[in-house]
Structures are given as C-alpha cells and as structure tokens.
C-alpha positions as CSV (number, residue, x, y, z in Angstrom):
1,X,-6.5,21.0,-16.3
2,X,-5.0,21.6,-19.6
3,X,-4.1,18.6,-21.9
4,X,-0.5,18.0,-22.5
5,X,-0.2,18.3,-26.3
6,X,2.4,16.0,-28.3
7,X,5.1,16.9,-29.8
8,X,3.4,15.6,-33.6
9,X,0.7,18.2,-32.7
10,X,2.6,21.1,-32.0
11,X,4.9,20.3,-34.9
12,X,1.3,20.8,-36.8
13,X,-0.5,23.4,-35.2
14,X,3.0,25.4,-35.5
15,X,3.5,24.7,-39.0
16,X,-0.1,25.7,-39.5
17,X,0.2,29.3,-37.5
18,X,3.7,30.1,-39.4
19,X,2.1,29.6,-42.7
20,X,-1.2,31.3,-42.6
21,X,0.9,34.7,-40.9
22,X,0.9,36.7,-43.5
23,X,-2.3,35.7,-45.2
24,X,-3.8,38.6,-44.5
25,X,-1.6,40.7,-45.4
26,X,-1.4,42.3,-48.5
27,X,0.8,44.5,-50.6
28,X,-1.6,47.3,-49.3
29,X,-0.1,46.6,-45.5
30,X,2.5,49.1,-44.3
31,X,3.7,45.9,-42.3
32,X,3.6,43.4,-44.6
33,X,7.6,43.3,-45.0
34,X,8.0,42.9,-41.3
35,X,5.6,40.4,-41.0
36,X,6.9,38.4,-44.1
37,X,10.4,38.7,-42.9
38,X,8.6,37.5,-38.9
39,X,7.6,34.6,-41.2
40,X,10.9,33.9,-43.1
41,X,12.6,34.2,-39.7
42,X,9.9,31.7,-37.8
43,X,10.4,29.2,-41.2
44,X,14.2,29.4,-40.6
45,X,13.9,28.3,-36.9
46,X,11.4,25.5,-37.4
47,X,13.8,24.2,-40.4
48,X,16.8,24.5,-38.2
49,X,15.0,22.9,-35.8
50,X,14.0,20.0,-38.0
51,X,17.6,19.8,-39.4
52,X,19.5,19.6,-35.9
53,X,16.8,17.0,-34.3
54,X,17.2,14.5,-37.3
55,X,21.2,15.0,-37.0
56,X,21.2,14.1,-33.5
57,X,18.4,11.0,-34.4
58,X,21.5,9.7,-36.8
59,X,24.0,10.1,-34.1
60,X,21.7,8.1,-31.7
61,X,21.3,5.1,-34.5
62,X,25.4,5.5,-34.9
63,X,25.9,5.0,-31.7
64,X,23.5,2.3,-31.0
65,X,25.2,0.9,-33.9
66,X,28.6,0.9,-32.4
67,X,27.7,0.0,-29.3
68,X,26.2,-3.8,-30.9
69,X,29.8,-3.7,-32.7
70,X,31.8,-3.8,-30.2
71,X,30.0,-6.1,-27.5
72,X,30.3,-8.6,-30.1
C-alpha cells in the first residue's frame, strides 16, 4: 500500500520536477521552446496556486478575527 504523501512534500518534489524540466534541454533541442514555455506555464500554476492558498489563509485569520470581535 502506497504512503499518503504530505502536502509539504509534494509542494517539494513538485517544485523540484518543474525546475529541473528543461535542464536537459539545450538550445540544440527542436523542442526546447515548447518545453520552456511547459515550464513557464507549470511555474505560473504553482505561483497562482501559492498566491490564492495564502489569500484564502488571511481570509480564514480575518474571519476568526471577527468572529472573537463580536462575541465579546
């Protein structure tokens, strides 16, 4: 039975496999420009990503603060 991995560690192991993919891939490589643009396009998910998951961590501390507020 496979291991349940945590979010921390697929954060990583993604990070890891979206920089290395176009390290072999050099200006010689008919594909290179898709595969850096595959990159650019996998870094713009994973930032979005990033961006929308700390918004909604504010909104949860905002709302926790109201919530003390007003049952004093």
């Amino acid at each position: 039975m496979s291991e349940t991995k945590s979010l921390a560690d697929m954060a990583v192991e993604t990070l890891a496999a979206v920089s290395c993919m176009d390290s072999m891939t050099g200006n010689d490589h008919a594909e290179r420009h898709t595969i850096r643009a595959l990159k650019r396009t996998a870094e713009t998910i994973i930032e979005n990503a990033f961006r929308q998951a700390m918004g909604l961590a504010y909104a949860a501390e905002d709302l926790r603060e109201l919530h003390r507020k007003l049952e004093k």
